[in-house]
N, C-alpha and C positions, 0 to 999 in steps of 0.2 A: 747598471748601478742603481736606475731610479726602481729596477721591479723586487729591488733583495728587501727582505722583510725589516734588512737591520735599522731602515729611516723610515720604520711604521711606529708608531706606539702600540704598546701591547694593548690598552683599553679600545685604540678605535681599533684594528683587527676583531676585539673580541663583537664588540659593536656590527660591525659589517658582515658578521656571520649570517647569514639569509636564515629566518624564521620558518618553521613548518607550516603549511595550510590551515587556518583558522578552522573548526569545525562547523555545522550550520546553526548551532545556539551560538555559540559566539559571534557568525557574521550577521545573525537577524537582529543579536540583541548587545552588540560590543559597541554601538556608535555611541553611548554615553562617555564611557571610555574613554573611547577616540577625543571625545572634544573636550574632558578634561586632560588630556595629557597632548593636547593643543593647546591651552588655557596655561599649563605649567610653561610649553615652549614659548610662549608668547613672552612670560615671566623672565624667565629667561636670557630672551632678548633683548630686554628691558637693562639686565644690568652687562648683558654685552655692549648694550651701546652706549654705555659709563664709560669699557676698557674701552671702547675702539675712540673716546675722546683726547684719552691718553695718549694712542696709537696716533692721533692727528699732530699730537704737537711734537712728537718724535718725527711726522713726515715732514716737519721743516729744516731737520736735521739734512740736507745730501748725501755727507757720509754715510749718514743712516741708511737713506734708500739705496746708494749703491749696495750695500751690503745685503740688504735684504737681496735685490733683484741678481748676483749671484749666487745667492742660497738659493732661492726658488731655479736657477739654471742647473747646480748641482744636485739639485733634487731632479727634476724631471728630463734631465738627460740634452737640454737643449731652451729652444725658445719655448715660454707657456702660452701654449694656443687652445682655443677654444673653441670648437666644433659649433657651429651655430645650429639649432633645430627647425627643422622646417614647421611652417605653422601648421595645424590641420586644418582642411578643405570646411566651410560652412556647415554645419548639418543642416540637410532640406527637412521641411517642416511641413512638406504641404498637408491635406487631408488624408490623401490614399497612403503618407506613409505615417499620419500620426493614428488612422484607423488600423493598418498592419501595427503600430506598436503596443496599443490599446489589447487589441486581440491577441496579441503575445503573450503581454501580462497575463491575460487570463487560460489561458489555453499550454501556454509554456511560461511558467513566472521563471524571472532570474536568480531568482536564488535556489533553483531548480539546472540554472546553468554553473552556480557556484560565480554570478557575472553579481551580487549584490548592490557595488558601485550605482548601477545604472538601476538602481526601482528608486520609484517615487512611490514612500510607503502608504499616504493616503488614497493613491490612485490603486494600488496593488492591493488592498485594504477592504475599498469600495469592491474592486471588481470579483474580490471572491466573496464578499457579504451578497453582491447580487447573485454569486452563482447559487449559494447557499440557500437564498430569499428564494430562487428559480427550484430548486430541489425538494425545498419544504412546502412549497406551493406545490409542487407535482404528489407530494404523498399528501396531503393534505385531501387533494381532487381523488385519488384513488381511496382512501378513507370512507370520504364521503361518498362516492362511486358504491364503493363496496356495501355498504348500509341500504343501498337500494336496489342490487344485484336480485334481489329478491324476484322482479319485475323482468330478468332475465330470463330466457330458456334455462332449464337444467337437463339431465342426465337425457343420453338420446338411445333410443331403442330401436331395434329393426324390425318392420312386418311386413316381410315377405321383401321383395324390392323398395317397399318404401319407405325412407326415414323418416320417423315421428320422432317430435321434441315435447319432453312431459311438461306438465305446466307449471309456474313457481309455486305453487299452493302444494303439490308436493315434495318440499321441502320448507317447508314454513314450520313452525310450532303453531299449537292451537290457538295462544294469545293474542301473536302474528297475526293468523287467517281473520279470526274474528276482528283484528283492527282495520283491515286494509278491506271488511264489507262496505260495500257503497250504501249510503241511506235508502231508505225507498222511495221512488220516485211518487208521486201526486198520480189518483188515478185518473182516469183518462180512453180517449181513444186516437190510434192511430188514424193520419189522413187516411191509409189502406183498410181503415175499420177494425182492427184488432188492437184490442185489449194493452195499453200501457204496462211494461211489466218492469217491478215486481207490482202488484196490485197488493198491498200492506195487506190487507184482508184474508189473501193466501198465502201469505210468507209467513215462516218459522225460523226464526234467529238461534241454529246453532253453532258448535265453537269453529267449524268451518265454515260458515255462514250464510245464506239465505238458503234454506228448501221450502218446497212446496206444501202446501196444505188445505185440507177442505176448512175452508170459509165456517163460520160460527150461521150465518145464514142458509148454510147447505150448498154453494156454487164449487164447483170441483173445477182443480187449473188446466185439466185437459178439456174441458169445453168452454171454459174463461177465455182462455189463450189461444182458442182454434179459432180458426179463418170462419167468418161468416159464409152463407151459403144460400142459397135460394132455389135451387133444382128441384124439377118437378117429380113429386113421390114415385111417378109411374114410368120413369124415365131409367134406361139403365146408365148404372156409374160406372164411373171410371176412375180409380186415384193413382198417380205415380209418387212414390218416393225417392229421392236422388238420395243415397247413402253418400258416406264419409267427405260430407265436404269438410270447407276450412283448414284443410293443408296449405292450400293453397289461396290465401284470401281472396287473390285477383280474381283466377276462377269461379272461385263462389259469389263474388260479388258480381261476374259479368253474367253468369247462370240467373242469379237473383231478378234482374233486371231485363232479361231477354225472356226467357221463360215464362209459359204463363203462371199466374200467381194461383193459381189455383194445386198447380203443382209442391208437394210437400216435402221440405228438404229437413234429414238428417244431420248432424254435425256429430265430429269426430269428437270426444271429449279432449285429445290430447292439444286441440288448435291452440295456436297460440290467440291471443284478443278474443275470445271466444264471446264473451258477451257482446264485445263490439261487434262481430259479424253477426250473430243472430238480431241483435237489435235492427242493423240495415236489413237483415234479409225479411226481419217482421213489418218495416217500412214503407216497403213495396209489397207486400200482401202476401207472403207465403207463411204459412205456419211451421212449425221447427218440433222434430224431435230431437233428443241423443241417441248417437250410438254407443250401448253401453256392452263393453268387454266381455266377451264372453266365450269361453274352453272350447277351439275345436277337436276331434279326432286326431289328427297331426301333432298335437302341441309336445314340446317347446318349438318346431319344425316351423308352425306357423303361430306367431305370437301374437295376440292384440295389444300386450304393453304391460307395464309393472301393474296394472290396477282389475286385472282379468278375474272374473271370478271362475274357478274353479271346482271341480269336484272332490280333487283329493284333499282341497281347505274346510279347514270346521267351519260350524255357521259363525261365530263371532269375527273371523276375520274376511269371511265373505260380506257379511254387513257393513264392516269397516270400509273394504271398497266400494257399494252399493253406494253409501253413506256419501263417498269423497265424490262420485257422481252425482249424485241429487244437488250438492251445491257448487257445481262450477256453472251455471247458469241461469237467470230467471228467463221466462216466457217460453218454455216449452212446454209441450202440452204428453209428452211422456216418454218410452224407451224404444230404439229398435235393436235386434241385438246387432251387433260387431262380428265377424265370423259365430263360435257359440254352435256348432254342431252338436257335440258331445255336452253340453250343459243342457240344453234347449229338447234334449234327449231324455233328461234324467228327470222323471215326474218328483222324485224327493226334494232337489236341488231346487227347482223350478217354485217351489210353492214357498221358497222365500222369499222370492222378486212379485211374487202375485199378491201374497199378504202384505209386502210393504208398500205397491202401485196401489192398491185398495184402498188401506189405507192413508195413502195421500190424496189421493184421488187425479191417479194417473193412469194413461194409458199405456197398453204393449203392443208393438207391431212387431209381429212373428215374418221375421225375412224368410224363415224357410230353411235355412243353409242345410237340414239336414234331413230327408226323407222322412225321416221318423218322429219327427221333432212331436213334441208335446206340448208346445208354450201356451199356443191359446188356449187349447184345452182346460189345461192348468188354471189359466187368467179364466177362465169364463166359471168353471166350477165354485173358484173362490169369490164369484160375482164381481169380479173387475170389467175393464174396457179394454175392449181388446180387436185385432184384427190381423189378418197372417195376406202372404204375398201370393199370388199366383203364379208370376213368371219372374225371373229373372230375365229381363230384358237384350243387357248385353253381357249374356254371359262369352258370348264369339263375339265381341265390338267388332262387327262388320255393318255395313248399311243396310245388305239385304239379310241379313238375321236377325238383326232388330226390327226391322219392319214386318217380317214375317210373326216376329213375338209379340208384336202390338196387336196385328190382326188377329191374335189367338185370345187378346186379352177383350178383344172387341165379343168375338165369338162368346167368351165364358161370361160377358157380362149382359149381354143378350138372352142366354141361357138360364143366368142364377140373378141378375140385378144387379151384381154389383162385382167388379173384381177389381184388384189390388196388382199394380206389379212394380219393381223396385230395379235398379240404376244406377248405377256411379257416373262421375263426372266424367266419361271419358270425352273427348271434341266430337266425335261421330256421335255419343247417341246423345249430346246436346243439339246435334243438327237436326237429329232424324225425330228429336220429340218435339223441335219447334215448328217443323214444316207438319207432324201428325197433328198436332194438334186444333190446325186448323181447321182440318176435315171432320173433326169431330161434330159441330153441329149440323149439316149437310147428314150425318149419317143418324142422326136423332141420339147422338149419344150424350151425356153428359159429361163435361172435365170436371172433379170434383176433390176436396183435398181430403188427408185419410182419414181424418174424424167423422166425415158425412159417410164413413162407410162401416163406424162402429158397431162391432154387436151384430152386423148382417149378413155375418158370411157362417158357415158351419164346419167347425173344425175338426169334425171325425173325419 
């Protein structure tokens, strides 16, 4: 009897109907709502408890209340009881569970669980303004990152087994290059006696930034920036060149400093810091050329890098790379080539790099790479400086083939005055040229670096 609808009112039935799920604009933004239609309930209440005044002086009626308290039996079937609810348990508060709730907010908000009831909106507010604050801070650092990427390696090339990394200048604009030249230094001399560079008197400001130049006084940068020397005229020489360092700075800088200073070291143009290592390696008293790119027989097989001058390129883009060489460094004193078989071949080719060392007033050191080569030839016809290699040292990096190559270099410089022989950095023949060179004054020869040996050799 008390479950039949007929002692319901039709209005509270329609009332008790359970509502659909609120959507998530209405549950983020319905509390105004909510608390005015608290505000009306309150109202409400207000004149309910006018009637239920009424209601009070009817409860001094007994008739009354018995009547009532059989209605209420006939309605609900029996005695009206009331289910008491248990309380709920404290909520714990400590640290470790108001930091799990904190990071939930942020990581899982609840109106993300459709749980709304339970955010506290200025807390929930905050904690995504900081994620936001943390996000805009992150692109903000790669922005500014990026504006300076510049200073990074870029594009990487392979030569032969070794990875070379080009240097940011090629990928720069001209406007770029020219901002990021370093002033020129105050002239000067090194505690190792050589020459502060760039010495303003030899530098030329163009849009890729310092090159070399002969002085308005007439001083040329390949004998400015060479190693001082004192060996006696009648003495036979001796010059080593170490090729492609600065791959490896550590290398180059431990070569730099064990070695003796008389020995003249090469640098790769691709090095990363490249000025920085030639500056250390001119500190401790070695003089420095570049290795400059150049086409061997093999190529594309064997590549020296995107800046390689070429034979099947016209002169204007062979100049363009020339060009990007002359300024990636001050304080060297001129070129030696980079493989360069087949260019170092070609008398046509060759007398573009001779007319433009001319007139800068630099030097060429002819490695040799190719039996036929022509380079100094070339460089001496057009009245440059110039000087070519006799041996390859370690061309077999073994101990007793390099040793054997020195003795050969002994022999030809006994014979003609002066010889030339050239090296890479392998660990063997940095061993085998520290311990030769000791023996060198015992044998009356002299250690000498390559510019004391310009102009002395004959390159038919």
């Amino acid at each position: 009897m008390a479950d039949t609808p007929l002692h319901a009112d039709p209005e509270d039935r329609a009332m008790a109907e359970p509502a659909g799920k609120p959507g998530l604009l209405k549950r983020l933004f319905g509390r105004g709502k909510a608390k005015r239609q608290a505000a009306m309930a309150a109202e409400a209440g207000d004149d309910a408890g006018d009637d239920a005044g009424d209601l009070l002086q009817d409860a001094s009626d007994p008739t009354r209340i018995d009547e009532d308290a059989d209605l209420v039996r006939s309605i609900n079937g029996g005695e009206d009881e009331i289910a008491a609810t248990p309380a709920a348990p404290p909520r714990r508060e400590g640290f470790k569970h108001k930091l799990t709730r904190y990071l939930g907010y942020v990581f899982w908000p609840p109106f993300l669980r459709g749980d709304l009831r339970t955010v506290n909106r200025r807390l929930l507010l905050a904690a995504w303004t900081g994620v936001l604050l943390m996000l805009a801070g992150a692109g903000g650092w790669l922005v500014t990152t990026g504006q300076s990427l510049t200073a990074l390696p870029g594009s990487e090339v392979v030569i032969g087994v070794t990875r070379l990394t080009l240097p940011p200048e090629a990928r720069l604009a001209p406007e770029q290059k020219q901002s990021r030249a370093a002033a020129p230094a105050e002239v000067g001399r090194l505690p190792s006696g050589l020459l502060i560079a760039p010495d303003p008197a030899l530098a030329e400001r163009v849009p890729r930034g310092l090159v070399p130049k002969i002085g308005a006084d007439g001083r040329q940068p390949w004998s400015a920036y060479a190693r001082p020397y004192d060996a006696p005229a009648d003495r036979p020489r001796i010059a080593i060149v170490l090729h492609n360092l600065g791959l490896n700075p550590q290398l180059s800088l431990l070569a730099a400093e064990r070695l003796a200073p008389e020995i003249s070291f090469a640098f790769n143009p691709y090095a990363q810091g490249l000025d920085k290592q030639i500056e250390r390696t001119r500190s401790v008293g070695h003089e420095v050329l570049l290795n400059l790119p150049m086409e061997p027989f093999d190529y594309p097989s064997s590549d020296p890098g995107p800046y390689t001058l070429l034979t099947s390129l016209n002169e204007d883009e062979n100049v363009r790379r020339l060009d990007w060489a002359l300024a990636r460094a001050p304080g060297y004193i001129g070129f030696t080539n980079l493989m360069g078989g087949k260019y170092t071949s070609s008398p046509e080719h060759m007398k573009l790099i001779a007319g433009t060392l001319k007139a800068r007033g630099l030097m060429f050191v002819d490695a040799r790479t190719a039996p036929k080569s022509v380079a100094a030839r070339i460089v001496r016809e057009a009245g440059g400086v110039y000087a070519f290699s006799n041996r390859q040292i370690d061309q077999l990096p073994t101990a007793e083939l390099i040793d054997a190559r020195l003795e050969e270099l002994e022999r030809t410089a006994r014979v003609s005055g002066v010889a030339v022989g050239s090296a890479q950095p392998y660990p063997v023949t940095l061993d085998r040229l520290l311990a030769w060179t000791g023996t060198l004054p015992g044998k009356g020869i002299a250690l000498v670096p390559v510019s004391a040996v310009a102009n002395r050799q004959n390159p038919e």
